[in-house]
N, C-alpha and C positions, 0 to 999 in steps of 0.2 A: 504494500500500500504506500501510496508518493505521501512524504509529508514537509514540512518547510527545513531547512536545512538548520533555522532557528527560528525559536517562537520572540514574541516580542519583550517577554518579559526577560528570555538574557538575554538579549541585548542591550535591554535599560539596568540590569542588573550584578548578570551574570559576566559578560564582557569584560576584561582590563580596560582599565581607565579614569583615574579617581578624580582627574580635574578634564575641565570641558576641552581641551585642545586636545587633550592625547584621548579622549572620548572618540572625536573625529576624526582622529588617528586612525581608529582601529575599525569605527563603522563605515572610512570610506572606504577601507581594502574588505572588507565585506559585501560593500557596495559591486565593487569592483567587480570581485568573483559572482555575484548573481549577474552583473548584466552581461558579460560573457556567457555565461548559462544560459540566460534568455534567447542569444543569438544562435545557439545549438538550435533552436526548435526549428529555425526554415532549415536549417542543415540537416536535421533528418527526417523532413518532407521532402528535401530535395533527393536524399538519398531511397525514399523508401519510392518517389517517383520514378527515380532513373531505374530502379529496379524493375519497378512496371511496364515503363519504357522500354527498356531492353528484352524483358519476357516477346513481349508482340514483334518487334522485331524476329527474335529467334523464330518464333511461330510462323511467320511471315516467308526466312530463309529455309525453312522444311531442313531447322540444324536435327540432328539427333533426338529422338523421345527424349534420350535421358538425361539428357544436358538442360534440357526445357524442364524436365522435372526438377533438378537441381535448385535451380530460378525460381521455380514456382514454390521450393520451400521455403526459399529464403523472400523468397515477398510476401507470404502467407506470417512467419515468425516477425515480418518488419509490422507487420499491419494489427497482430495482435499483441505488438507491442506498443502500438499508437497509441490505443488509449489510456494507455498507463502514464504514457509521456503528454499527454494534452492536458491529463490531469497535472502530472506535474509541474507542468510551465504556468499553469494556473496560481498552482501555489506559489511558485517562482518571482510569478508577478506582484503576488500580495505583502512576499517578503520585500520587495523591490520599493512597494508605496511607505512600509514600515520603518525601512533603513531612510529611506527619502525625511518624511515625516522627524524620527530620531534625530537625525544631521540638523534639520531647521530650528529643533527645539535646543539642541549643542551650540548653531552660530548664532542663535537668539542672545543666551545666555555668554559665547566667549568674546563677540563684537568689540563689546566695549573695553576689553582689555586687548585691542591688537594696537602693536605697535607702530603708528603712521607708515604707511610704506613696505611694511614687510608683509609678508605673502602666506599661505597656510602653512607654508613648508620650516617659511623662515618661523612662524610663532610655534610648530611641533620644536624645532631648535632651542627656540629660547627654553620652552615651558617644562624641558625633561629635568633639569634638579626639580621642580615646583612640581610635577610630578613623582618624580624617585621619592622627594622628603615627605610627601604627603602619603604613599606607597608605606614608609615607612616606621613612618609613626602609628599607621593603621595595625602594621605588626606587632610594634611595640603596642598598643592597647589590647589587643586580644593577647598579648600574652600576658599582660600584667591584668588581667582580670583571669583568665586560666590558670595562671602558676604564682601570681603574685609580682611578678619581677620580668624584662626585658631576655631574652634567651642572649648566648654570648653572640649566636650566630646575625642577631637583628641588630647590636649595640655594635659591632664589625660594619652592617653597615653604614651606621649612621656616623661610624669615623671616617667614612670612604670620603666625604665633604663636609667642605664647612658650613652651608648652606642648610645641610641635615641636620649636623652634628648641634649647629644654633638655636637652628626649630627645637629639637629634642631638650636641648640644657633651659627654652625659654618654655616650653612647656612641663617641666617637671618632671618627665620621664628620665632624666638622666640627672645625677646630683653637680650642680655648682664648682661642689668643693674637687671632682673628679674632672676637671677640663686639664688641669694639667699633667694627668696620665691619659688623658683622651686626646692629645694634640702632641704628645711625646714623640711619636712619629709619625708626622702625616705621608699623606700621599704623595707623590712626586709632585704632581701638577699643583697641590694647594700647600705648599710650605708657607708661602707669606699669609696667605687667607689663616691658615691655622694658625700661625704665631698671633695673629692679631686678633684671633677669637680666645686665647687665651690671655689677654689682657680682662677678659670679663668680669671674674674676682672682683681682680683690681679695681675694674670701674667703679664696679656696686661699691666697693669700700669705700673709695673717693665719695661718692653720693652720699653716704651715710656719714660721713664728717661734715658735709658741707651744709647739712641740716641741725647745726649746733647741737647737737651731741644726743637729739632727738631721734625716735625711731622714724624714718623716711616712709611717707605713705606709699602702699604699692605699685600708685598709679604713677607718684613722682620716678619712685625707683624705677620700673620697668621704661621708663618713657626715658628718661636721661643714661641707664644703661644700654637701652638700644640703639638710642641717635651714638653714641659712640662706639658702638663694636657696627653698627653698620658701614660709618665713616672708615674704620680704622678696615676693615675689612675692601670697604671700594679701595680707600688707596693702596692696597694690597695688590689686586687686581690689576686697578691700573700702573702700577710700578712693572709690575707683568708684562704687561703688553706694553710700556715703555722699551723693555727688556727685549722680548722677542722683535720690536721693532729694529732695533739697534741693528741687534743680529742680521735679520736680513737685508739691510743697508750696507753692511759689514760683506754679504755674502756678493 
């Protein structure tokens, strides 16, 4: 029995994809593959034709009984396999308006965060850490409600960047006082990002002196330790590609 290669609820559900850009990521290569599927159906009326086609012919050249019979099974097997495949393409179609449908409700929603100029490709580009950290935080919650604590294999990830690693220390999943065995060795590509997200401590301690000896509210705290590991972290970044720039002037 033909049925949809997915129903609508996983694809709003089931799918990889936790933020809208890599949503449409994944439901346009789904797209993709049904409407090449859809273009299979004149391809095999065309096929199940020329098979018809050629039967009358042979009949026509008085070729061999048996060669005529041949033809005649495989047109007979093409034809009672039509209606299997008519149904199919049906269904094919419907998954086609749903993927359609899903995508409008995804560029509805990710519009307003595209960056002037850049293209669907270029914002899959930008959106993969904002992706991965949100990916991974997700893990980190189901494990720390299943087992109490982050598994060593998900808190690996979230040292892989500093983008993650930030998300995780600002939302609580990872403790504060642990950035500095969490940035001990970073990754190749993020050494200056990670030295500068361990200054974080530091910030929060600065903020809490500069509130006369008072406990710093957490909306003070969180707001003025982030405008400065954000900073310290772009200039990171951009010392980076100061760096890589050089080099290939160099080259």
């Amino acid at each position: 029995m033909p049925s949809k290669f997915n129903s609508e609820f996983n694809y709003r559900y089931q799918v990889l994809g936790n933020t809208p850009w890599a949503k449409i990521k994944i439901l346009k290569g789904f797209l993709e593959g049904r409407v090449r599927a859809a273009a299979g159906e004149e391809i095999s009326y065309l096929r199940h034709n020329a098979q018809r086609e050629e039967l009358a012919y042979l009949k026509k050249q008085n070729i061999p009984r048996h060669e005529q019979m041949q033809l005649e099974a495989n047109v007979l097997e093409s034809k009672a396999a039509m209606a299997i495949v008519e149904e199919a393409y049906e269904l094919n179609c419907k998954e086609i308006e749903i993927l359609n449908k899903l995508l409008a409700e995804c560029f509805e929603i990710a519009e307003p965060t595209r960056i002037p100029g850049y293209s669907d490709e270029d914002m899959f580009e930008e959106n993969e850490a904002n992706e991965f950290t949100i990916q991974t935080l997700r893990e980190m919650q189901s494990e720390m409600i299943a087992l109490g604590r982050p598994t060593p294999g998900t808190v690996l990830h979230a040292m892989n960047n500093p983008h993650t690693l930030y998300a995780a220390v600002q939302s609580g999943m990872l403790p504060m006082e642990a950035l500095p065995i969490l940035t001990a060795h970073p990754p190749m590509f993020a050494v200056q990002q990670m030295a500068a997200l361990n200054t974080l401590q530091e910030r929060q301690l600065m903020v809490e002196e500069r509130v006369n000896g008072q406990e710093p509210t957490e909306e003070v705290e969180e707001e003025a330790v982030e405008e400065a590991v954000v900073e310290e972290v772009a200039e990171a970044e951009d010392d980076g590609d100061e760096e890589e720039s050089a080099e290939e002037e160099g080259e």
